[in-house]
N, C-alpha and C positions, 0 to 999 in steps of 0.2 A: 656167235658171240660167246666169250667165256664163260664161265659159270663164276656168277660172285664170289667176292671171299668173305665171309660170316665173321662178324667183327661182332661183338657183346657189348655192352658200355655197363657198368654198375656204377654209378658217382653219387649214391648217398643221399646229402642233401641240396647237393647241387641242380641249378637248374637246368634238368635232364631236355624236356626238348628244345631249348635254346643250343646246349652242346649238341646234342644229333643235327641240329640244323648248321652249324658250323664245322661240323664232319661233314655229315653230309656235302656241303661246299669245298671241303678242302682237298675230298677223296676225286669229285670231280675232276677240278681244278687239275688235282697231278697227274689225271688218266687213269683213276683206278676204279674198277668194276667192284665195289663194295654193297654190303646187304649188310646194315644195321640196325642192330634190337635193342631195347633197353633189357636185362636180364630179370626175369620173370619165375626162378626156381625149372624151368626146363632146359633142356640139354640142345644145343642146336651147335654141337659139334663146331663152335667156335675155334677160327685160326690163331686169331687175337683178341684182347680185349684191353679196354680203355676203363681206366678204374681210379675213385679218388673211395678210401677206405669200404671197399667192398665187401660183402660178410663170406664168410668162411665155404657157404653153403656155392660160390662161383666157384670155386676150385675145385669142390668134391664132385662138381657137378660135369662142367669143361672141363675133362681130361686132357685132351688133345691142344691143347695153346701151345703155340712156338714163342709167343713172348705176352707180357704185359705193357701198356704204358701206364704211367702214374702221371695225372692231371696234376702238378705241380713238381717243385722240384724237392721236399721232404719227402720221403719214404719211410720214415720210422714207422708209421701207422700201418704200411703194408707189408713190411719186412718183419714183426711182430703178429702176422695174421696167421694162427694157429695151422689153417688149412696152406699154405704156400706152400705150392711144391719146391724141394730144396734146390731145385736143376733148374726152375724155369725164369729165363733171361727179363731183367725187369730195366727199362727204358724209362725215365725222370727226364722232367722237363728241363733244357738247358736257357735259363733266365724268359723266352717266348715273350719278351715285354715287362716283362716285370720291375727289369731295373728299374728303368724312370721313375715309374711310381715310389718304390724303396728310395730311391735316391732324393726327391722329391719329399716324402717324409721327412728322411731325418732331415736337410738341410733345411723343413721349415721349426723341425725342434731345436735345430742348430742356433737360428735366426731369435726363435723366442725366448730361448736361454741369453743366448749373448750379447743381447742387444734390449735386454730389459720387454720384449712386449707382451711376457706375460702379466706383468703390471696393468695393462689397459683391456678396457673390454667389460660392458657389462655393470648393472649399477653398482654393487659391493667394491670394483676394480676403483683405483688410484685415479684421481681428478685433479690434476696438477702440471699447467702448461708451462714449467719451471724445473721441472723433474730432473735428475742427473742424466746426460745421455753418456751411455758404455762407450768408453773410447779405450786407445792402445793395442796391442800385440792381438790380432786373432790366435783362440786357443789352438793349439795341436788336436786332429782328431783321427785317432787312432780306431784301422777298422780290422777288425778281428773277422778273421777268414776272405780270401781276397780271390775266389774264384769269380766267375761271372759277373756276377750281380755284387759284389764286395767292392770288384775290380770300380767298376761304374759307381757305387759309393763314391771310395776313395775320390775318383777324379772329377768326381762331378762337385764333390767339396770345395776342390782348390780352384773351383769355376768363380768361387766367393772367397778368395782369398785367405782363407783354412789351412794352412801346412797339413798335410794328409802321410801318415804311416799308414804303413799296411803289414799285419802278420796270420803267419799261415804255415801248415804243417810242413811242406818243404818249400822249396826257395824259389821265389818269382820275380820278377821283373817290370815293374810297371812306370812307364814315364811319369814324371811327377810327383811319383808318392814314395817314400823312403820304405821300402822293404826288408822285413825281417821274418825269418823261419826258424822253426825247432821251437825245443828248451831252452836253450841257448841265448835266442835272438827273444825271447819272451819278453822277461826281465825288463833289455833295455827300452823294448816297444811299451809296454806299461807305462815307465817311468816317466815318459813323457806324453803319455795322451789323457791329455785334460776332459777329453770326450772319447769315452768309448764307444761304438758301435758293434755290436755283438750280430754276425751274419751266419755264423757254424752253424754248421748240421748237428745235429743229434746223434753220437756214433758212443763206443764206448769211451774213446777215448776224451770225448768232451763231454760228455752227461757230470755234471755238479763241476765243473771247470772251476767254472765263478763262481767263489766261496769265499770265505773271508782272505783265506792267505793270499790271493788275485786280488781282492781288492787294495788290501794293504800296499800293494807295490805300485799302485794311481799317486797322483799327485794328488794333496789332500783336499778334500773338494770337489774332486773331478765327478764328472758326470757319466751316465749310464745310459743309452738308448739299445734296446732289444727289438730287434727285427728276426732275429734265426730263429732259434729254438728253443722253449719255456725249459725244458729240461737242464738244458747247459748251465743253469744259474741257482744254485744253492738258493732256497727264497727265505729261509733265517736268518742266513749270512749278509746276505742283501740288506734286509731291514735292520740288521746291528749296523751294519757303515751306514747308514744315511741315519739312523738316531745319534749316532757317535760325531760327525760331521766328515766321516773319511769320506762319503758319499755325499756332493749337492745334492742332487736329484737323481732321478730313474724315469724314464720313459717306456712302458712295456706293451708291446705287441704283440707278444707267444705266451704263452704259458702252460705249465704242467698238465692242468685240467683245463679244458675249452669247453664250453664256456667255464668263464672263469666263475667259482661259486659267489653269491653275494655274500658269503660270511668271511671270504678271504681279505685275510689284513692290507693286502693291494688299494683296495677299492677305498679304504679308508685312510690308507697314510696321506700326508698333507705331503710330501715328498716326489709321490708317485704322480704320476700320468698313467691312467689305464686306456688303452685301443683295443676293439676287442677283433684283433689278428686281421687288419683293414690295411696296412702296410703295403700288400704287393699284389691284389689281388688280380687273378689269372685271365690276363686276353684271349677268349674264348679263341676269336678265328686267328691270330700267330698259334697258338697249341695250337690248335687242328690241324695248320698248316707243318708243322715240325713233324707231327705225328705223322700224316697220308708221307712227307718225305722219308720217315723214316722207314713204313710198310713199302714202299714202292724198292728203297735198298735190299730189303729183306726178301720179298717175291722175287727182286733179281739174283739173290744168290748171297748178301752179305752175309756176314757172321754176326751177330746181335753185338758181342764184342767191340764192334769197329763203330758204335753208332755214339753220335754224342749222345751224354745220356746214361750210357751204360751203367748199371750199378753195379760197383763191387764189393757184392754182402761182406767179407772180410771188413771193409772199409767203414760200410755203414752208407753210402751214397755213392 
């Protein structure tokens, strides 16, 4: 019989033997002889390791890794970890389930925005079986970053009769949804989404994106939902357009600091919806399962390069 392959896991405060037990199943499943530890400050000469913000002290410790994988599909938190080596191949999760859920989200903010039900509910809520029902044009909703999980937004919107844009660093194609890339294609993708949904990663080139001068190019009004990343969003700028009324609302699910502190003006604006980062959370056994496929590539010979997933630190994801 082979000799296991020593796989690490460090995921913080996740719930650690829930995920070993769904490795554990996933490693079987694909035919792979694995030996999994939770990471303990000792060295056990790990091939790989499974990590959602690991401390500094795994990498000083596992010299020898031929790759990491990242339990989710952000990386800023591990690609910012003091100790990473600059060489070593880091594998993110490509969507593993998570659409549905995001998608499911916003279009139930979609739903209570446009259709009035946040008026009901609750004794202080509106008590009036006469009430205006919203009628006419569904808004345009415009989804910012259209990989994977954007892609699935978008078209899961026009499932409910939503006109769906989609914009994204360079140029894509997606049935149904009107696409725009660049600087370029920005502009007129703004000008017309009444609802924005925000999916970007966290890179340089999108850290404080959304700031006032992005909002100003929204239809006046237009609404805000955040599922990517707290960072992307100027959060001054934010609350001058919804005080001004360039902004209806704001829907938020990421943020700068997680948790979000109680003194932050989020938590208090009447404008705001706070979620605190419940949006898309990770299908332990799909991960496991992308993961043992992606180690099983790799034991045969792949190049970390060729796997979905791949991160290109230049890029940011």
């Amino acid at each position: 019989m082979s000799t296991p392959i020593p796989i690490v896991a460090a995921l913080g405060n996740m719930a650690q033997s829930a995920w070993l037990d769904a490795l554990a199943g996933a490693f079987a499943a694909a035919g792979l002889n694995a030996d999994v530890a939770v990471f303990d400050g000792r060295a056990r000469d790990a091939r790989y390791a499974v990590v959602w913000l690991p401390p500094p002290e795994l990498f000083t410790t596992e010299t020898g890794l031929r790759a990491v994988f990242n339990v989710g599909a952000g990386v800023e938190g591990l690609l910012t970890n003091p100790a990473l080596p600059p060489d070593l191949p880091i594998i993110r999760l490509v969507d593993a389930g998570m659409a549905p859920k995001m998608a499911e989200y916003v279009c139930f903010y979609l739903a209570r925005a446009t259709r009035g039900l946040d008026r009901f509910g609750g004794p202080q809520k509106l008590r009036d079986w006469n009430v205006d029902r919203p009628r006419g044009t569904p808004p345009a909703v415009g989804v910012m970053g259209i990989g994977a999980i954007g892609a699935y937004i978008a078209r899961a919107v026009t499932v409910f009769g939503y006109p769906a844009l989609g914009w994204s660093r360079t140029e894509k194609r997606i049935d149904g949804v009107r696409c725009y890339a660049g600087a370029d294609g920005l502009r007129e993708f703004l000008a017309q989404s009444n609802f924005l949904v925000n999916v970007l990663p966290l890179t340089n080139e999108t850290e404080n994106l959304l700031d006032a001068k992005l909002f100003a190019q929204l239809p006046r009004g237009a609404h805000l939902i955040n599922v990517g990343r707290g960072g992307t969003i100027v959060d001054a700028d934010l609350i001058r357009a919804l005080d001004s009324g360039q902004l209806g609302s704001a829907v938020l699910d990421v943020f700068r600091v997680e948790p979000l502190p109680r003194e932050h003006p989020f938590w208090h604006h009447p404008r705001i919806t706070v979620t605190p980062h419940l949006s898309g959370p990770t299908p332990r056994e799909p991960a496991a399962a992308q993961i043992a496929e992606a180690i099983v590539r790799l034991e045969a010979g792949a190049s970390p390069a060729t796997l979905p997933g791949f991160v290109e630190r230049a890029r940011g994801y």
